[in-house]
C-alpha positions as CSV (number, residue, x, y, z in Angstrom):
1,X,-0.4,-11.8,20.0
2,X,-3.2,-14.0,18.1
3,X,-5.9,-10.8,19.0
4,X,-6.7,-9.1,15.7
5,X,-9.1,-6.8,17.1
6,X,-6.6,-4.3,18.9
7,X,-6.4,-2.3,15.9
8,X,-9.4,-1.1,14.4
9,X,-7.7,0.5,11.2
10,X,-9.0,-0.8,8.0
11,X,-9.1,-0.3,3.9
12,X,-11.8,-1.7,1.6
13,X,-9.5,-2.6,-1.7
14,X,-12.2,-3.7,-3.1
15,X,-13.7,-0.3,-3.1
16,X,-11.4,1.8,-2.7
17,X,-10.3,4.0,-5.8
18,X,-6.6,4.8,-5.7
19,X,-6.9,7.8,-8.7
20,X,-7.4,10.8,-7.3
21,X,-4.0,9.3,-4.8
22,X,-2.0,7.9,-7.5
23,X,0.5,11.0,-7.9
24,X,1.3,11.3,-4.8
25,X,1.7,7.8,-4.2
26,X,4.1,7.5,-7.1
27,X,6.1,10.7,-5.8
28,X,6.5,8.8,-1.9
29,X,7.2,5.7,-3.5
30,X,10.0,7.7,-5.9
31,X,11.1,9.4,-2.7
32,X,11.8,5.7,-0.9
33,X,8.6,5.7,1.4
34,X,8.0,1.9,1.8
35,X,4.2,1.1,2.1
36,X,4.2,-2.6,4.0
37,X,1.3,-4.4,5.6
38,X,1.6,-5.6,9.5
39,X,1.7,-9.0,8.4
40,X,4.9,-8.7,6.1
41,X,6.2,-6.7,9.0
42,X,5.7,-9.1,12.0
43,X,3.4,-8.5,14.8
44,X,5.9,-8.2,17.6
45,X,6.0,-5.8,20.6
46,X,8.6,-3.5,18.6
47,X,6.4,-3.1,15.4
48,X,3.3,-2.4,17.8
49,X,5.2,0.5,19.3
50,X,6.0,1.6,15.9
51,X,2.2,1.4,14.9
52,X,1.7,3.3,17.6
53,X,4.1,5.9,17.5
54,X,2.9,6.4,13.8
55,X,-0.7,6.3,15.1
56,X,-0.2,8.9,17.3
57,X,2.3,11.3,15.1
58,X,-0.7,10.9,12.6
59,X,-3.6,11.9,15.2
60,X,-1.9,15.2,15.8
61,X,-3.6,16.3,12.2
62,X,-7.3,14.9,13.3
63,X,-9.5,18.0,14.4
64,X,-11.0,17.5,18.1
65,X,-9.0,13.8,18.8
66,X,-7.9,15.2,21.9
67,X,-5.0,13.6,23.7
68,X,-3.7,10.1,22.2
């Protein structure tokens, strides 16, 4: 599973100001919401299924996605 293009998903840290997001970080993080990358998680058939179980819990909330 060497293809990095099957998920498009992507965050500019460079750019990307985390202030206006910080509280409610800190409150998830308090809460025990891990935040991982896929890398530290293993790209495996199991974690791809989770992705995209998450992926498509998450679409629900996207105006006009239509059916995932």
């Amino acid at each position: 599973m060497a293809d990095d293009d099957w998920c498009k998903l992507s965050l500019d840290l460079e750019s990307f100001d985390e202030t206006p997001f910080r509280a409610t970080l800190e409150g998830h993080l308090a809460a025990g919401l891990r935040f991982e990358d896929f890398t530290h998680l293993g790209d495996s058939n199991e974690n791809r299924r989770r992705l995209h179980e998450l992926n498509k819990a998450c679409s629900r909330d996207i105006p006009n996605r239509g059916e995932f």
